[in-house]
N, C-alpha and C positions, 0 to 999 in steps of 0.2 A: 093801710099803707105804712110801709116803716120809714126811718129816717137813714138818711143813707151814709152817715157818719158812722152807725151800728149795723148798717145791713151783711149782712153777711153775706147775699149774695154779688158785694161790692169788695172783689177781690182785686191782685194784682192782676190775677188773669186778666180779666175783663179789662183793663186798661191796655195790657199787653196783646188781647182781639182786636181793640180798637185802632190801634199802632199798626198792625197788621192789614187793618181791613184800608189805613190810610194808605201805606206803602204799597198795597196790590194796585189803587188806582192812581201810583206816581209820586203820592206826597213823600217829602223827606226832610228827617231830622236837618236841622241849622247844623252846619261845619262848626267848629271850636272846642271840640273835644266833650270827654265825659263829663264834667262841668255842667258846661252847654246844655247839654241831652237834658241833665238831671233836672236844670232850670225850667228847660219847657216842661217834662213830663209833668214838672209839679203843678203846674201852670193849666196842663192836659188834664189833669186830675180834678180841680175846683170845678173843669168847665163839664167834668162828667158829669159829676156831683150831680151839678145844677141842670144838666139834662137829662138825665136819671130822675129827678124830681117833675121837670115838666112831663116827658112821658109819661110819668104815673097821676098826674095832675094834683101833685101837692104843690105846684108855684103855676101862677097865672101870668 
């Protein structure tokens, strides 16, 4: 299992699928501009991270 700081199959894409898979079922970005967005996405990102890790079962 790799770590997913270096994984390479940890692209923008894949954030940008998730984004997408959120908006099909309703979810939407916080109003306040590009700011905003950039703030949560980053926020979006750690929480990938860290379920990208449970999935693969490198975090219990």
């Amino acid at each position: 299992m790799s770590n997913s700081t270096t994984d390479l199959r940890f692209t923008p894409l894949l954030a940008t699928d998730i984004q997408a898979v959120l908006e099909r079922h309703g979810y939407r970005l916080p109003s306040g501009g590009e700011h905003v967005h950039e703030l949560v996405l980053a926020r979006v990102d750690v929480v990938l991270r860290n379920l990208v890790e449970i999935f693969e079962g490198r975090t219990w």
